[in-house]
C-alpha positions as CSV (number, residue, x, y, z in Angstrom):
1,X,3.1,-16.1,-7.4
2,X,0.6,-18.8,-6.1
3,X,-1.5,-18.6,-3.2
4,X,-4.8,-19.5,-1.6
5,X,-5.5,-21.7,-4.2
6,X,-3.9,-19.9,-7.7
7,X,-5.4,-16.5,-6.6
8,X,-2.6,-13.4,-6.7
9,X,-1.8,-11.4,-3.5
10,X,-4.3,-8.5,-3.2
11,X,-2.7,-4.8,-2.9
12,X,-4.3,-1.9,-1.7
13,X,-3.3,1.4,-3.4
14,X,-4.4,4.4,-1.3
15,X,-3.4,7.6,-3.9
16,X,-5.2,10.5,-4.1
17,X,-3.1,12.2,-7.8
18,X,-5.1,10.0,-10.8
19,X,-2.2,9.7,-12.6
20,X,0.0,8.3,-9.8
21,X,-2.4,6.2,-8.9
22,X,-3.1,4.6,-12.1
23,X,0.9,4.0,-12.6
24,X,1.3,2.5,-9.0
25,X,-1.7,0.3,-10.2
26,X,0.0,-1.1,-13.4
27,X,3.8,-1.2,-11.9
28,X,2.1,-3.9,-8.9
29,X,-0.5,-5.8,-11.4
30,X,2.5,-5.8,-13.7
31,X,4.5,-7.8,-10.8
32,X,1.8,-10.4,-10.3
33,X,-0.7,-8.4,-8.0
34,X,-4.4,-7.9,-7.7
35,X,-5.2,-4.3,-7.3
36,X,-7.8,-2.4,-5.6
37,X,-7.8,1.6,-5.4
38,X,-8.9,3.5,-3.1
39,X,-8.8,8.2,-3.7
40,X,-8.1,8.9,0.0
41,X,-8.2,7.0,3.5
42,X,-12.0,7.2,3.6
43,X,-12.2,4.7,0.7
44,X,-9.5,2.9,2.1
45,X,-10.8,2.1,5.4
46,X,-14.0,1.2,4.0
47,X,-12.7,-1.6,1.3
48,X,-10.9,-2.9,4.4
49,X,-14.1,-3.5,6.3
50,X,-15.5,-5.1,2.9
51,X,-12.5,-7.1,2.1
52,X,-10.7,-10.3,3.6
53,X,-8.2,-10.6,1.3
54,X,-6.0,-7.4,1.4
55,X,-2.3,-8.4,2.1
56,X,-0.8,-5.3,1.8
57,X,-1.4,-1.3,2.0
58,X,0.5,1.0,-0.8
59,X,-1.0,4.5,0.6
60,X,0.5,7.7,-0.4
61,X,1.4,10.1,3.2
62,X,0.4,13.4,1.9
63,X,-3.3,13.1,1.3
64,X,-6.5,15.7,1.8
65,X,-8.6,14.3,4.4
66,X,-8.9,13.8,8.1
67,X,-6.7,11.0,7.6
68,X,-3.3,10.9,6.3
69,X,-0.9,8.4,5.1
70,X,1.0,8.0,7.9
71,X,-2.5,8.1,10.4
72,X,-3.7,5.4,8.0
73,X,-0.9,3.1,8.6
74,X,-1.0,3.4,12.3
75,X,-4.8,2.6,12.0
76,X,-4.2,-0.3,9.8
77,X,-1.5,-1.9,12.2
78,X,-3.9,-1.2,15.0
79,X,-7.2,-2.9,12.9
80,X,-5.7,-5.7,10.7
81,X,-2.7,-6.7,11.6
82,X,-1.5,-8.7,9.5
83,X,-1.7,-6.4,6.5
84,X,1.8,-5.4,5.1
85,X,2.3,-1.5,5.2
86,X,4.5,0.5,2.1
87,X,4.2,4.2,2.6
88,X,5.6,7.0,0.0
89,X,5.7,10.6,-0.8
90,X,7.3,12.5,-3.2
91,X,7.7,15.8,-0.4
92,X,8.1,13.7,3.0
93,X,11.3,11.4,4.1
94,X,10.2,8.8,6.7
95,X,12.5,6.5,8.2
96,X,11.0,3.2,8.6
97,X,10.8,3.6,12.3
98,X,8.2,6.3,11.7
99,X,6.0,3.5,10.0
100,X,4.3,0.9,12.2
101,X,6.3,-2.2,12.6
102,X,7.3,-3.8,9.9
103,X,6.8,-0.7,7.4
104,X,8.5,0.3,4.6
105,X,9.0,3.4,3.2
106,X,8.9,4.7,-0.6
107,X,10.5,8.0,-1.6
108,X,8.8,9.3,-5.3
109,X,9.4,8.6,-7.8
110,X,9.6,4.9,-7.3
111,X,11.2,2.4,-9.6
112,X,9.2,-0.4,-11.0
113,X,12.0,-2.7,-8.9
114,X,11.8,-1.0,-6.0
115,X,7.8,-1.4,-5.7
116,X,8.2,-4.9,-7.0
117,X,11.2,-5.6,-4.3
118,X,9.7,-4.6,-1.4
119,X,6.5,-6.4,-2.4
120,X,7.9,-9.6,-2.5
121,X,10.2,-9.3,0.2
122,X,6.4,-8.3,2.4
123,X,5.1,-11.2,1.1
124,X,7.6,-13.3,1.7
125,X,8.9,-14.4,-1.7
């Protein structure tokens, strides 16, 4: 996947389980992503402010915190726009229409073509 210049689309993993993080990670590098992680929506928001280049938001709903999933994705549509948002949980079923505009929902587990599908269709591809 080319853009700006050869550089890959940058994806935003918001997950606070190690483990699930870490194979979210490897399943969207593994499609042709950049990856950045963030534990919780804290860290999240705060790459956002530090980045330009995030394209889309992976964030798990059911997170500790003042901020869940869901509240992040709202804030994110609100803040940056342009961002894709994908939202999953393993306990929670959302309908897309829960999700800010544009959203996509994720039930756990995920395949490795379902993360990779929706991806590209976000981006475009």
């Amino acid at each position: 996947m080319e853009h700006l210049a050869g550089r890959r689309p940058v994806v935003l993993v918001v997950e606070d389980e190690a483990m699930l993080r870490w194979h979210a990670v490897a399943m969207i590098e593994d499609a042709g992503f950049d990856v950045i992680e963030a534990a919780n929506a804290a860290e999240a928001i705060a790459v956002l402010e530090a980045r330009t280049d995030i394209r889309v938001i992976f964030t798990d709903i059911q997170m500790p915190g003042s901020i869940d999933g869901l509240r992040l994705a709202h804030l994110v549509r609100n803040r940056w726009p342009p961002i894709k948002i994908i939202a999953t949980s393993g306990r929670l079923r959302l309908r897309d229409c829960e999700l800010p505009e544009g959203g996509r929902f994720l039930t756990k587990p995920y395949s490795v073509n379902e993360i990779t599908g929706t991806l590209r269709e976000l981006m475009g591809a």
